[in-house]
Structures are given as structure tokens and as C-alpha cells.
Biotite code that builds the C-alpha atoms (Angstrom):
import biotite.structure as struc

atoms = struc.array([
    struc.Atom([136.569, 180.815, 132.383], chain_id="A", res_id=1, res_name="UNK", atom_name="CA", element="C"),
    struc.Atom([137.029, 177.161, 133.752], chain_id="A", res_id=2, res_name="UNK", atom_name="CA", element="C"),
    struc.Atom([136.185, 174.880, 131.464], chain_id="A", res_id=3, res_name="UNK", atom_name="CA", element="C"),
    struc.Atom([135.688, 171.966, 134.598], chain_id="A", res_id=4, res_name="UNK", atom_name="CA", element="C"),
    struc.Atom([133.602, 171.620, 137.908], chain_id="A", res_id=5, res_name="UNK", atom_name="CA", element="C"),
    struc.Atom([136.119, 172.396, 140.978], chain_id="A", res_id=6, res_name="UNK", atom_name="CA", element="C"),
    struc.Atom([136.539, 169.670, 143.526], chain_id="A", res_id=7, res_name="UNK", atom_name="CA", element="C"),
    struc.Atom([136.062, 171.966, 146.253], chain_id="A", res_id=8, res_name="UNK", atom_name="CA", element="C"),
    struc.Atom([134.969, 174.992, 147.078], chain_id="A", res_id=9, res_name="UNK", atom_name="CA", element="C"),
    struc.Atom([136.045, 177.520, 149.559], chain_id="A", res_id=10, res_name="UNK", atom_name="CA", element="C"),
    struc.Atom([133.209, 180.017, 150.749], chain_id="A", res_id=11, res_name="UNK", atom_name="CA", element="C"),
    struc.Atom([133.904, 183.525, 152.915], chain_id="A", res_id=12, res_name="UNK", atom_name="CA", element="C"),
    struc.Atom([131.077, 183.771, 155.285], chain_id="A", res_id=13, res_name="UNK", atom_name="CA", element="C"),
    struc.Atom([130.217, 186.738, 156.740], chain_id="A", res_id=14, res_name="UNK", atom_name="CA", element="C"),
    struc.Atom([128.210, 188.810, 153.899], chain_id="A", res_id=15, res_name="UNK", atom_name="CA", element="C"),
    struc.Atom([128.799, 185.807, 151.354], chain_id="A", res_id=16, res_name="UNK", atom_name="CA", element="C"),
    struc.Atom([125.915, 183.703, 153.735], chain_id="A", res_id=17, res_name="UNK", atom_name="CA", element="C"),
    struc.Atom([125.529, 185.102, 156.878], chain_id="A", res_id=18, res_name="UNK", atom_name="CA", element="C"),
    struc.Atom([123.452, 188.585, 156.537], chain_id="A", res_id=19, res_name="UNK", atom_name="CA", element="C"),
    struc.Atom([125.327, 191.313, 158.652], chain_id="A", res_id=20, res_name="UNK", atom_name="CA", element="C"),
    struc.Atom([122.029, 193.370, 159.250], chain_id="A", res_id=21, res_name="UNK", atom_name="CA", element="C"),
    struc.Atom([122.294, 192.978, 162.929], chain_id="A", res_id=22, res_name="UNK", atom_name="CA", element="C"),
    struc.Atom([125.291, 194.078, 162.961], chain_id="A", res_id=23, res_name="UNK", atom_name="CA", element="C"),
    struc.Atom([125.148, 197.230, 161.456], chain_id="A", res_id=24, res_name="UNK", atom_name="CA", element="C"),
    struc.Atom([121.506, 197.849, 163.459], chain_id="A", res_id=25, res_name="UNK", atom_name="CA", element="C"),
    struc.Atom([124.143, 196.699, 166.754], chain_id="A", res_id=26, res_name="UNK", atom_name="CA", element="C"),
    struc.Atom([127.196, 199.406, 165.697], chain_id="A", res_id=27, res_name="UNK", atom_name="CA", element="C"),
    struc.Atom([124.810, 202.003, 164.742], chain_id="A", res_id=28, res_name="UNK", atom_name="CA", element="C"),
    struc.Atom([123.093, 201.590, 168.323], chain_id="A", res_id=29, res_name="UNK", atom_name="CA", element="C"),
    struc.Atom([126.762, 202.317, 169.482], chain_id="A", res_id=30, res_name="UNK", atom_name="CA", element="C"),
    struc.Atom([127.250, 205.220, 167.702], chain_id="A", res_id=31, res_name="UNK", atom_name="CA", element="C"),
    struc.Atom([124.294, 206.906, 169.162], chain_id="A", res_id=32, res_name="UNK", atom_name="CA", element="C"),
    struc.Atom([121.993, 206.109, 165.963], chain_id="A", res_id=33, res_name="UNK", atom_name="CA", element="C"),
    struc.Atom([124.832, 207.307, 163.336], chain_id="A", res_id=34, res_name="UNK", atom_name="CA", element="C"),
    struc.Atom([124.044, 204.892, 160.961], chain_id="A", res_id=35, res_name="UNK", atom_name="CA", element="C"),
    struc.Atom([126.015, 206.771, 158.225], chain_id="A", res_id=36, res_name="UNK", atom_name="CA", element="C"),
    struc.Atom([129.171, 205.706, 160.108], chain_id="A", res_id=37, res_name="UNK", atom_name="CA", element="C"),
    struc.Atom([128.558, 201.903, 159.710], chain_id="A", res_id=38, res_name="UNK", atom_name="CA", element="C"),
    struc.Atom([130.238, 201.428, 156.387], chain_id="A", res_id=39, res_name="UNK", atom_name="CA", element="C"),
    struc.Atom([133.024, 203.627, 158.050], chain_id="A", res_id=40, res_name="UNK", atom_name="CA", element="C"),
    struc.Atom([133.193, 200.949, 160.535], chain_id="A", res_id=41, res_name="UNK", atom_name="CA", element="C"),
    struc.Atom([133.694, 198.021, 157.996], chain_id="A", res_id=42, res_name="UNK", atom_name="CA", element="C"),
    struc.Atom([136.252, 199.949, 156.186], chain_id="A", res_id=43, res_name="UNK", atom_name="CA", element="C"),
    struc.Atom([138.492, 200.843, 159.260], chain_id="A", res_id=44, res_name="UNK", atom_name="CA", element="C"),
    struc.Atom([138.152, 197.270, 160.228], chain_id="A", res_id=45, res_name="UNK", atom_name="CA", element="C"),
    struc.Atom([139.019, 195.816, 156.752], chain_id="A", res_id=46, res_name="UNK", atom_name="CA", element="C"),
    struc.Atom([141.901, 198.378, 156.622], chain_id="A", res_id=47, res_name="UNK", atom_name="CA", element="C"),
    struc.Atom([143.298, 197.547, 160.086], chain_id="A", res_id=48, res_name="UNK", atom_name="CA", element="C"),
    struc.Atom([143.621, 193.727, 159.176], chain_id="A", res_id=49, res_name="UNK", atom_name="CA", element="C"),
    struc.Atom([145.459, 194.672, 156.376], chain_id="A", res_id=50, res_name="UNK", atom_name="CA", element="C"),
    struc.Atom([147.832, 196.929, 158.674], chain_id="A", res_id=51, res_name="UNK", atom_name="CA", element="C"),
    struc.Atom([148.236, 193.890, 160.524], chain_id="A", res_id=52, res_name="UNK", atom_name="CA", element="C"),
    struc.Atom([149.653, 192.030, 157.991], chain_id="A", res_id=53, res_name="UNK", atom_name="CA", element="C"),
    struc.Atom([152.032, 194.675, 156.709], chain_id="A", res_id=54, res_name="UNK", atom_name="CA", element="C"),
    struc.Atom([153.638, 195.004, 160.103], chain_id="A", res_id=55, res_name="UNK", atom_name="CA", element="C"),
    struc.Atom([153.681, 191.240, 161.473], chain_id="A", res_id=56, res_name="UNK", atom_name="CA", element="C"),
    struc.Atom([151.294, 192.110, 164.201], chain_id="A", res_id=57, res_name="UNK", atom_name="CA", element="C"),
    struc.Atom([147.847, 189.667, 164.270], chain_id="A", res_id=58, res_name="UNK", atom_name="CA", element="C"),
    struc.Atom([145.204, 190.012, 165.993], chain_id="A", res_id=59, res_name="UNK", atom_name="CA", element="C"),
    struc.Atom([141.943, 188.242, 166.127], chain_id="A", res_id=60, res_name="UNK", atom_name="CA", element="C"),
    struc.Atom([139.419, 189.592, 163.831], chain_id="A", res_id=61, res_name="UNK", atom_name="CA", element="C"),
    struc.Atom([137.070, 190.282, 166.910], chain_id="A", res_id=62, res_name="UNK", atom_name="CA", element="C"),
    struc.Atom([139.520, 192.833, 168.341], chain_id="A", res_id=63, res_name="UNK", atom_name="CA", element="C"),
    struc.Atom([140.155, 194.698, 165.001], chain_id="A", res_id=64, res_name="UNK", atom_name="CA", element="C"),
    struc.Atom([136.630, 195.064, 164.960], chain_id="A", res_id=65, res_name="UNK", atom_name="CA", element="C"),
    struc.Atom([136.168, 196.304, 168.221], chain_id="A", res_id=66, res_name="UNK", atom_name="CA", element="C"),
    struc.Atom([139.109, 198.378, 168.016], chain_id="A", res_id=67, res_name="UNK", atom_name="CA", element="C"),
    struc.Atom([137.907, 199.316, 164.485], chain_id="A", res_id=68, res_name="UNK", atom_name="CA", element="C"),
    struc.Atom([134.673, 200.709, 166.373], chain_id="A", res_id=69, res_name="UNK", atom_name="CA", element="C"),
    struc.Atom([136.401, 202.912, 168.912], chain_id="A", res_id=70, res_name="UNK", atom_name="CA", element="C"),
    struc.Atom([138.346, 204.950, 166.662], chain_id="A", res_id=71, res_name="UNK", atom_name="CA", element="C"),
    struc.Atom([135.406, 205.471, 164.323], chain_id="A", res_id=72, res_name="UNK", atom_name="CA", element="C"),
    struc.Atom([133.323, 206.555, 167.619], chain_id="A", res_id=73, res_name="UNK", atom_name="CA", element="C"),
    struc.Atom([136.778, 208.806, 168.740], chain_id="A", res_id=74, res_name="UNK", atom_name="CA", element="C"),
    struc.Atom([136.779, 210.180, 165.396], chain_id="A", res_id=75, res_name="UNK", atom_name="CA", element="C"),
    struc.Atom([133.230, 211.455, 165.528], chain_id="A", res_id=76, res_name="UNK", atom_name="CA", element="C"),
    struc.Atom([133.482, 212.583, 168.829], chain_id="A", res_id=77, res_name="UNK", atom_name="CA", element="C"),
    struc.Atom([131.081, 209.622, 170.608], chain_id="A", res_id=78, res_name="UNK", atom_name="CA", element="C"),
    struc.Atom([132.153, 208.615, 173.890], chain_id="A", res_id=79, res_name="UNK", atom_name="CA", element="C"),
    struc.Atom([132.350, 204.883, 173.737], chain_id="A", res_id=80, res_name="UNK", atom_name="CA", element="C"),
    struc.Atom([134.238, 202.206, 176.236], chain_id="A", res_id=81, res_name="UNK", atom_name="CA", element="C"),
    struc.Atom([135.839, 199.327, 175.036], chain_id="A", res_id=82, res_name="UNK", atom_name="CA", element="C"),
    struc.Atom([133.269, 197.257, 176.887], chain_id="A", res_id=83, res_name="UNK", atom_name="CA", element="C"),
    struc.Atom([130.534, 198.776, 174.742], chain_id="A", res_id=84, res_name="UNK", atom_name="CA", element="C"),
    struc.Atom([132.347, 198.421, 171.461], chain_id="A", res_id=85, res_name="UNK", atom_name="CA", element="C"),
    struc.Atom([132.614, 194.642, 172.676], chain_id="A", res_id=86, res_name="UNK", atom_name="CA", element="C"),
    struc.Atom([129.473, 194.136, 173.418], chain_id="A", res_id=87, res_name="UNK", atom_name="CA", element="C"),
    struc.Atom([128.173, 195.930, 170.123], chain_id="A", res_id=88, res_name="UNK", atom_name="CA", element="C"),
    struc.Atom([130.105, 193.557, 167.901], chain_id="A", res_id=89, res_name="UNK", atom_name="CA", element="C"),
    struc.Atom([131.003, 189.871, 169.770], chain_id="A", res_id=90, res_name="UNK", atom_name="CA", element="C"),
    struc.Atom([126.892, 189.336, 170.554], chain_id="A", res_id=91, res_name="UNK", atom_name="CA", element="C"),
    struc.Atom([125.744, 189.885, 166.921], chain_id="A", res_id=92, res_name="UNK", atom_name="CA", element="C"),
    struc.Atom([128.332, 188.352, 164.727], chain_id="A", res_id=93, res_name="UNK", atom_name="CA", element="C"),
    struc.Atom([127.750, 185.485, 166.681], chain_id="A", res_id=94, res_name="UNK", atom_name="CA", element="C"),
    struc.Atom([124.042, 185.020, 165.872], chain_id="A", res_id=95, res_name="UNK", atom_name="CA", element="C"),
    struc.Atom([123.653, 185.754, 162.537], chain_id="A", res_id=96, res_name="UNK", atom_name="CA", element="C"),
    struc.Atom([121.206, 184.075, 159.860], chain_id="A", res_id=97, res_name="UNK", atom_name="CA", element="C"),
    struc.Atom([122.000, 183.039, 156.489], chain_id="A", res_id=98, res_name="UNK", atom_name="CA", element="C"),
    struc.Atom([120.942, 185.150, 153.108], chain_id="A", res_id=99, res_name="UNK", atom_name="CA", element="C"),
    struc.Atom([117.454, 183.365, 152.070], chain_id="A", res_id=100, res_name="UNK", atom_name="CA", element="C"),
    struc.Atom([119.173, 182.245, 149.381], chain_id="A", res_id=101, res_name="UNK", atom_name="CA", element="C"),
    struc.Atom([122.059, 180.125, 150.801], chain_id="A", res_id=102, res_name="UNK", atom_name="CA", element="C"),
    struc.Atom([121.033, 176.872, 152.048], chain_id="A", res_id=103, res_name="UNK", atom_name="CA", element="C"),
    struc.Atom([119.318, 176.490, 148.921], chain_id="A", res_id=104, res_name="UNK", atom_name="CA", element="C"),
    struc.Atom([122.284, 177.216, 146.928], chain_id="A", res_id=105, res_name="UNK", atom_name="CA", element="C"),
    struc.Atom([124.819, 174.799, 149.353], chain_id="A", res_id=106, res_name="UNK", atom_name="CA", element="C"),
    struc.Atom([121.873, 171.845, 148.804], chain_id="A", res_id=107, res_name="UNK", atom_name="CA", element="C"),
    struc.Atom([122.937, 171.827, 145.027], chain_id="A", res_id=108, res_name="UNK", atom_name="CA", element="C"),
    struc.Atom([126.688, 171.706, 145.986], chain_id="A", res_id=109, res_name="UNK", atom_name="CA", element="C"),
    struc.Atom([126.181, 169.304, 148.374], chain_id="A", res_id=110, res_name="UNK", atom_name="CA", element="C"),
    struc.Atom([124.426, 166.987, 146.384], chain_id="A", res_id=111, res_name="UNK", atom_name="CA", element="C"),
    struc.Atom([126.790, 167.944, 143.290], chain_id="A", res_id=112, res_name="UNK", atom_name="CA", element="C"),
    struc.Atom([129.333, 165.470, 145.374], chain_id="A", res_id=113, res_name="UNK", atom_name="CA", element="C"),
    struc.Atom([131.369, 169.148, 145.619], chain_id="A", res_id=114, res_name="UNK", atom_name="CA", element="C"),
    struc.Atom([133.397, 169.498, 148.845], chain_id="A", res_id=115, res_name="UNK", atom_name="CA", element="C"),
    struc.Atom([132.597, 172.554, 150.670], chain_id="A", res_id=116, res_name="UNK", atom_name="CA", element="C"),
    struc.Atom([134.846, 174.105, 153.110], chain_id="A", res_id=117, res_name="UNK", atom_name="CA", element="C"),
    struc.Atom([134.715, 177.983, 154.818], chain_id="A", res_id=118, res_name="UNK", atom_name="CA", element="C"),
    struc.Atom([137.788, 179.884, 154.823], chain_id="A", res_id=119, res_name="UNK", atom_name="CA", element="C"),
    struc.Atom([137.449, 183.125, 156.570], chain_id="A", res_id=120, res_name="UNK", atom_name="CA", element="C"),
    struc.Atom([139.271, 185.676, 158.741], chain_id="A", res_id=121, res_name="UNK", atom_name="CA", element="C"),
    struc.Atom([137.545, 185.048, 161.758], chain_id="A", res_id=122, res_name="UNK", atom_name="CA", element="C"),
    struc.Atom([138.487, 182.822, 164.400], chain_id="A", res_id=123, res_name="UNK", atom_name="CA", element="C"),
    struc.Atom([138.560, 179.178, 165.162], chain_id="A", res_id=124, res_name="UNK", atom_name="CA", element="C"),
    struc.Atom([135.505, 179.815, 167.635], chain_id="A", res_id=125, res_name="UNK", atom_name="CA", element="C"),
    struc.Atom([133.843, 182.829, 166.089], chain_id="A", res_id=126, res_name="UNK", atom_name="CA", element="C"),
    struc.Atom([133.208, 180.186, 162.732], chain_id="A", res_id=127, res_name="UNK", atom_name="CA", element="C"),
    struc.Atom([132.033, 176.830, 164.462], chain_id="A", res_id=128, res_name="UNK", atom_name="CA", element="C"),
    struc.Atom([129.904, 179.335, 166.491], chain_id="A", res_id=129, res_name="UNK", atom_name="CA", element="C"),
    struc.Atom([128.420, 180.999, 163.567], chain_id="A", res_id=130, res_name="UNK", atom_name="CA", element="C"),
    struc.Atom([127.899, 178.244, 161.492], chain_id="A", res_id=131, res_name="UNK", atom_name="CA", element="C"),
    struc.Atom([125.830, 176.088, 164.281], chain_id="A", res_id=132, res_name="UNK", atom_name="CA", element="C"),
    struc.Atom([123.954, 179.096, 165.147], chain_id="A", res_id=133, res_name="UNK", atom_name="CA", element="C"),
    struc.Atom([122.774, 179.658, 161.528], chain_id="A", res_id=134, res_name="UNK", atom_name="CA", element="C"),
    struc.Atom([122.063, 175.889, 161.629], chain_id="A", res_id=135, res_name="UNK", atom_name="CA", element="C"),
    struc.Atom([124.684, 175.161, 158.579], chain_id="A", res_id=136, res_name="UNK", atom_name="CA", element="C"),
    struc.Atom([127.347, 173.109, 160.095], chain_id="A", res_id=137, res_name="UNK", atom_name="CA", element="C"),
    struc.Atom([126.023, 170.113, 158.014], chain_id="A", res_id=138, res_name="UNK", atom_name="CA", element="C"),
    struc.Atom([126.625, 171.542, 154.340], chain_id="A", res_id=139, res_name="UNK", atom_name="CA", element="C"),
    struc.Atom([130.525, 171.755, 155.155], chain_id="A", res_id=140, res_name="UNK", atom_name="CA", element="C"),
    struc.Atom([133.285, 169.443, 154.713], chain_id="A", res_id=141, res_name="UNK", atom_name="CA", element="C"),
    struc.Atom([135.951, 171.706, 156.764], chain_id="A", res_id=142, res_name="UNK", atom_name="CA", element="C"),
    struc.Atom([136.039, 175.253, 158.176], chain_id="A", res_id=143, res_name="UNK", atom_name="CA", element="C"),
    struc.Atom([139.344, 176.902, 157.869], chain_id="A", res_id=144, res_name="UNK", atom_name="CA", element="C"),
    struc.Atom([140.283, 180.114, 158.993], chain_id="A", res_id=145, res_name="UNK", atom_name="CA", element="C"),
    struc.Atom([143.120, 182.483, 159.215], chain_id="A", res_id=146, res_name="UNK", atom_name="CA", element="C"),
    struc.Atom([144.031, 182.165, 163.143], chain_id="A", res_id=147, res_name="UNK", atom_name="CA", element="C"),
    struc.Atom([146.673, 179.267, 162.585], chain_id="A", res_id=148, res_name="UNK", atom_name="CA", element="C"),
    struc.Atom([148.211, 181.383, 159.825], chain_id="A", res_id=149, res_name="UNK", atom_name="CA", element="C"),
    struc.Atom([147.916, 184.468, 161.450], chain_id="A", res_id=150, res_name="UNK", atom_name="CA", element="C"),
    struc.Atom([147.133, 186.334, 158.124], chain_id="A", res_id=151, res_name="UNK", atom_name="CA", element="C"),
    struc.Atom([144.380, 187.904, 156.705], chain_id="A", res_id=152, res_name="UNK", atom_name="CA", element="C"),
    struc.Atom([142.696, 187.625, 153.570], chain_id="A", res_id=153, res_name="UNK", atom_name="CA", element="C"),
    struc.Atom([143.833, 188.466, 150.613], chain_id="A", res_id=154, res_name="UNK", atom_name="CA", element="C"),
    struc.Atom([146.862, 187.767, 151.749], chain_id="A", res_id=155, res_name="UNK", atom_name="CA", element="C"),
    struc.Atom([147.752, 184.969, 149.056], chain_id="A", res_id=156, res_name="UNK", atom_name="CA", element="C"),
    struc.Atom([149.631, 183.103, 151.402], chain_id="A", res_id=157, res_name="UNK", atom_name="CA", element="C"),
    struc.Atom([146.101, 182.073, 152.824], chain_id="A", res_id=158, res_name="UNK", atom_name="CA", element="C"),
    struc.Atom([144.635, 180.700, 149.696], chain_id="A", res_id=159, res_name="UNK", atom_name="CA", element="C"),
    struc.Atom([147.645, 178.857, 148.803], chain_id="A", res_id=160, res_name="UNK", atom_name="CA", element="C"),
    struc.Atom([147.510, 177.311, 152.725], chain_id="A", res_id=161, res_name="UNK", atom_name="CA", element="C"),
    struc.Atom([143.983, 177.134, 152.176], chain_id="A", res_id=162, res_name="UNK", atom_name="CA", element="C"),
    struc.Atom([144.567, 174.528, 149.162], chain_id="A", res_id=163, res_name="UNK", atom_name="CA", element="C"),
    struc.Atom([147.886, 172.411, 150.756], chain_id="A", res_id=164, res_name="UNK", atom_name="CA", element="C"),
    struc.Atom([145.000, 171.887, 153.637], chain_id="A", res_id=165, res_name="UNK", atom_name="CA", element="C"),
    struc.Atom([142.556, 170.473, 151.325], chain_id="A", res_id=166, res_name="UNK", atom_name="CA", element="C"),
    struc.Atom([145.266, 168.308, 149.519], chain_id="A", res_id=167, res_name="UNK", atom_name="CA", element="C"),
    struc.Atom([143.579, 170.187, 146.162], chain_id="A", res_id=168, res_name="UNK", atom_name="CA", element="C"),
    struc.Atom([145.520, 172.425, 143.187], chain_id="A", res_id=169, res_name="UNK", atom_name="CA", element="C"),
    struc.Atom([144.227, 175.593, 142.349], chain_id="A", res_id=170, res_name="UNK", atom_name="CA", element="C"),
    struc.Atom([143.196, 174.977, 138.915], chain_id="A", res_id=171, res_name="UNK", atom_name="CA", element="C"),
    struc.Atom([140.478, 172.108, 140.692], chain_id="A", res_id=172, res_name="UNK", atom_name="CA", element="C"),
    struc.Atom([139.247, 174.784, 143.822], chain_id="A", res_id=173, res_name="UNK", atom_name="CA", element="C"),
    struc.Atom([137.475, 177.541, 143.931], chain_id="A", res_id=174, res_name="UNK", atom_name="CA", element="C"),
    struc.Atom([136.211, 180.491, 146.317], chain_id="A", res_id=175, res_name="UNK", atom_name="CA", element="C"),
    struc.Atom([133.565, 181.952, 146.372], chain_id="A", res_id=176, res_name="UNK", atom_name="CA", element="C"),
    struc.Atom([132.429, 185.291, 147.827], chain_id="A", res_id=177, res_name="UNK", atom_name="CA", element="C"),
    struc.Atom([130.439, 188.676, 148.300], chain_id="A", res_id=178, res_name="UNK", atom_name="CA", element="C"),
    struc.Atom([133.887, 190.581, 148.234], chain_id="A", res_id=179, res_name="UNK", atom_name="CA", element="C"),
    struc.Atom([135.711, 191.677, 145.683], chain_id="A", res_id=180, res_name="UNK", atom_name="CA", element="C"),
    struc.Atom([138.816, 192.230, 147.399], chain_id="A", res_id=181, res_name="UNK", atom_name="CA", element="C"),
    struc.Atom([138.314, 188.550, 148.372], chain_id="A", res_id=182, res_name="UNK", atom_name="CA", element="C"),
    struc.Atom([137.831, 187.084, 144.783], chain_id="A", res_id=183, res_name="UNK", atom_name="CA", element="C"),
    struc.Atom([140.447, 189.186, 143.218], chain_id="A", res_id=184, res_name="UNK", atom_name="CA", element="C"),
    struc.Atom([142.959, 187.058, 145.861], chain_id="A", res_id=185, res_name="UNK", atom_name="CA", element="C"),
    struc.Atom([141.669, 183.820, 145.023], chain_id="A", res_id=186, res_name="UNK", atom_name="CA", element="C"),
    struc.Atom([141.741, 184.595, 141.141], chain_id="A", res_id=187, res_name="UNK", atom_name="CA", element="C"),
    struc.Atom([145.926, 185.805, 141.706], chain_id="A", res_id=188, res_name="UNK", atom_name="CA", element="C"),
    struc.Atom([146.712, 182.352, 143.637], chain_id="A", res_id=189, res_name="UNK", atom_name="CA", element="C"),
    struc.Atom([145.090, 180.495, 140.396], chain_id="A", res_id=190, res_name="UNK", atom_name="CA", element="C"),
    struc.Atom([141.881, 179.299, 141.847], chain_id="A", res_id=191, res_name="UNK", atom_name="CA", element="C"),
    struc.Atom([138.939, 179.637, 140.180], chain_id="A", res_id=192, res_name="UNK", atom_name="CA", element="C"),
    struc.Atom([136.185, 182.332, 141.344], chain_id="A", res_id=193, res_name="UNK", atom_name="CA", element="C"),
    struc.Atom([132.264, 183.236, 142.634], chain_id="A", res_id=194, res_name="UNK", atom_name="CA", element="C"),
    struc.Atom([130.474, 186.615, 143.046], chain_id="A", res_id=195, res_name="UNK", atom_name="CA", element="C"),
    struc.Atom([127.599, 186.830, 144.447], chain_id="A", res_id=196, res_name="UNK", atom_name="CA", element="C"),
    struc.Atom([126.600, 190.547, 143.909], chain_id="A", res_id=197, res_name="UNK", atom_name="CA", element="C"),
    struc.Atom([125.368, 191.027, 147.395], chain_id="A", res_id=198, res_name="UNK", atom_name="CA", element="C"),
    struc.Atom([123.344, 194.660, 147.816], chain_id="A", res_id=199, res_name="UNK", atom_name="CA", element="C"),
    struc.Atom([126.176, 197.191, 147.252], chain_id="A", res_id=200, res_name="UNK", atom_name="CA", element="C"),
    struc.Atom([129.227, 194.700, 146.734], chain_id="A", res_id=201, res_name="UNK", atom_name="CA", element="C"),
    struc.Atom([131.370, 195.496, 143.018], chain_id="A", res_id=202, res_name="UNK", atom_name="CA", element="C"),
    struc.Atom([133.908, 193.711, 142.042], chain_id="A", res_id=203, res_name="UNK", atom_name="CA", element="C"),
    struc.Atom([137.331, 196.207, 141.699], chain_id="A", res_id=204, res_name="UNK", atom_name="CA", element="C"),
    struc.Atom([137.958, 197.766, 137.765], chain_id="A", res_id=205, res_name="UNK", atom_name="CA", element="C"),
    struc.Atom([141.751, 196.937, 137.914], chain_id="A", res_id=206, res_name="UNK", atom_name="CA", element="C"),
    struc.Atom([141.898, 192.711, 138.887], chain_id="A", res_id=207, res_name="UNK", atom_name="CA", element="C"),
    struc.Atom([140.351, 189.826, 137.081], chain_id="A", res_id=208, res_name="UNK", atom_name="CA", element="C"),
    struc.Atom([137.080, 189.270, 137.324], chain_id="A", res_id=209, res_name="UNK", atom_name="CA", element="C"),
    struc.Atom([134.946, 186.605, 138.976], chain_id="A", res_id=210, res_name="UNK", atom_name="CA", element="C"),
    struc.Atom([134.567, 183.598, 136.110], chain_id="A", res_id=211, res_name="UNK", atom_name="CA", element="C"),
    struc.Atom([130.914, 183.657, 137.472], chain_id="A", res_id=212, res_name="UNK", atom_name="CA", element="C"),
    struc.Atom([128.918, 186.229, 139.119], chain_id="A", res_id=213, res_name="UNK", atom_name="CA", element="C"),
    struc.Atom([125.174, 185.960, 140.426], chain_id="A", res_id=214, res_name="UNK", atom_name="CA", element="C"),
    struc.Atom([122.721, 188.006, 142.545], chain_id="A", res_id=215, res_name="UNK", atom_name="CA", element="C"),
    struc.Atom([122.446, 185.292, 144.842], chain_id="A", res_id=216, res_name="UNK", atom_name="CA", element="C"),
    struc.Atom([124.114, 181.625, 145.843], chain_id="A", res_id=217, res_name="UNK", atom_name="CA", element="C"),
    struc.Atom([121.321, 179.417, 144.041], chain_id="A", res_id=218, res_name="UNK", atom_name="CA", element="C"),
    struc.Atom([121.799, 181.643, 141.005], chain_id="A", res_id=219, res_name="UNK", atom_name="CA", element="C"),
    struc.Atom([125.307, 180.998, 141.035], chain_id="A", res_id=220, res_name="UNK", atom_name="CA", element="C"),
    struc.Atom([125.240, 177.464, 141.590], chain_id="A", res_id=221, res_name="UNK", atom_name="CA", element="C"),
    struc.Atom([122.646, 176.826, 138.771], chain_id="A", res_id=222, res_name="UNK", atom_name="CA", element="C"),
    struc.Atom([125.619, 178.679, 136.869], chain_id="A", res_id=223, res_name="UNK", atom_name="CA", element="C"),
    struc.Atom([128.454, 176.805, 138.207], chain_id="A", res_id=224, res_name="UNK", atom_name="CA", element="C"),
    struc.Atom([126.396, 173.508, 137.857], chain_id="A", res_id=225, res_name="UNK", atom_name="CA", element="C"),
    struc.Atom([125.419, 174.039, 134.081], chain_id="A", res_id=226, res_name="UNK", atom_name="CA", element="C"),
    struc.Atom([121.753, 174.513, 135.296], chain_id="A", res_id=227, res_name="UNK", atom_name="CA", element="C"),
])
């Protein structure tokens, strides 16, 4: 555990604030009402990112997911065009609201004098696009994401980027997420860490834990804080 407040902190967005519901309602329409293959959906596409790392071979987030879609629909034998799986995915993530709990939770930070910055794996536009949709542009200091680096999270190489950005060392930044795969790479560059324990998110047996961990953002500010 950190015995001091961070400087800055880094938030993932997509789960961590913004609730995916739409999405998954969107993919399961495109799956002909298969709603059991959602969370097949998320893994492919978290798995595929990962491929993409391994073999030098990026792609925008956007088209992992879409591609991520068709081979779970090829898979379960639904017939579904690429212009489908586009539409399914690009017209959602776009236009999704925060958790009830977040701009609460980013009003403490703010007003803590804490600089808050995103860092995700979407894209330059997909982020400014999400945040001023969900009306939250004005809590942040700095979006980052992974499209000038061309590699995904938890790649460490993108928290370590993440900080030379920021001017900041590790030891003074911290992330903080609804992932555990996400955390767990923050915690092995030396930053200090955030769970929010999102409906059906668990943080992995074999890394180091989140030093804090909350149902929700306000609960894990009052935490961080000293509330």
C-alpha cells in the first residue's frame, strides 16, 4: 500500500466509467438474440489485441472488435456481414453513459487538485468521442491512448509511455480500473493501483493486487482520499 496521494491518475474507460450495456444489448441483436455469446465476444476481442501485440501487427481497437464479432458469429454458425458487425459495435461504443457512480467519484478528484488523464486502447477519435458524448470531457486533464504506440494494454510499454507523457514517476501515478488484467499491468510498471469491482470483474489469483478496491468510483475515492 502507498503510503502518499498520486499526482495523477490514469483511468481505463470503457467498463471502468462508461457502462457497456448497450453494447452487449447491440452484439446480442447481432447474434440473432444469443446473448450467452456476448462475454464470448469480449474475450475474443481482448484475446485478439493481445495477438496483435505478439506478432507486431496493430490494429485499431474498433476493427478487433468487429473482427472479434464475426468469428464468434462464424463459430456459432450465424450468418453475419462485416457491415453488420460494424454497425453492431462503432454506433454503441460511441454513445455510452457513465456508471451512476462516476462523475461523483471524478468531482472528489477533481477538486482533490489530482490530475486526471484516460489511457485506454481505443482510438484517438473513439475517446474524445466518448468522453463528450457522456458529457465528461471537463473532469480530464489529458486523454491518452494506445494508437500512437500501437500497443495494447497491458503491454507495460504503455504504462511506462503513459507516465514519460505525463512528465510523472510511477511511484507518484496511479491507474485505475474495472479490469484486472489492466491493474495487474499498472501494479508490474510500479504505479500504484484502483479496482472498482464492477458486476462480475475479479481481480486474477496469481498478480498483485489492487492497493485499493471499491464497488464503485465514489467508494474508491473516499478510500483513496482518506474519507
Amino acid at each position: 500500500m502507498h503510503s502518499t496521494l498520486p499526482s495523477v491518475i490514469f483511468f481505463d474507460v470503457n467498463e471502468t466509467l462508461l457502462d457497456l450495456g448497450n453494447v452487449a444489448k447491440s452484439v446480442t441483436v447481432a447474434l440473432k438474440g444469443r446473448d450467452d455469446l456476448v462475454a464470448s465476444w469480449f474475450t475474443t476481442m481482448f484475446h485478439y489485441s493481445l495477438v496483435t501485440n505478439a506478432i507486431n501487427d496493430y490494429h485499431h481497437f474498433g476493427e478487433i472488435g468487429i473482427a472479434a464479432l464475426q468469428l464468434v458469429a462464424k463459430q456459432n454458425d450465424i450468418f453475419l456481414t462485416k457491415e453488420e458487425a460494424t454497425l453492431a459495435i462503432k454506433t454503441p461504443f460511441r454513445d455510452l453513459q457513465p456508471h451512476l457512480d462516476v462523475i461523483a467519484g471524478l468531482k472528489k478528484f477533481k477538486d482533490s487538485g489530482i490530475k486526471l488523464v484516460t489511457l485506454t486502447n481505443s482510438s484517438d477519435a473513439g475517446i474524445a468521442s466518448q468522453l463528450k458524448n457522456a458529457k465528461l470531457t471537463e473532469y480530464f486533464d489529458g486523454a491518452l491512448t494506445v494508437q500512437e504506440l500501437q500497443i495494447f494494454k497491458p503491454d507495460l510499454r504503455v504504462y511506462e509511455w503513459a507516465l514519460k507523457q505525463m512528465n510523472v514517476e510511477a511511484g507518484d501515478a496511479m491507474l485505475i480500473a474495472a479490469h484486472g488484467w489492466d491493474v495487474a499491468g499498472a501494479a508490474k510498471a510500479g504505479m500504484q493501483t484502483g479496482f472498482i469491482e464492477r458486476p462480475g470483474m475479479f481481480q486474477f489469483e496469481l498478480v498483485e493486487k489492487a492497493d485499493y478496491s471499491a464497488p464503485d468510483l465514489l467508494q474508491l475515492a473516499n478510500k483513496i482520499l482518506g474519507f
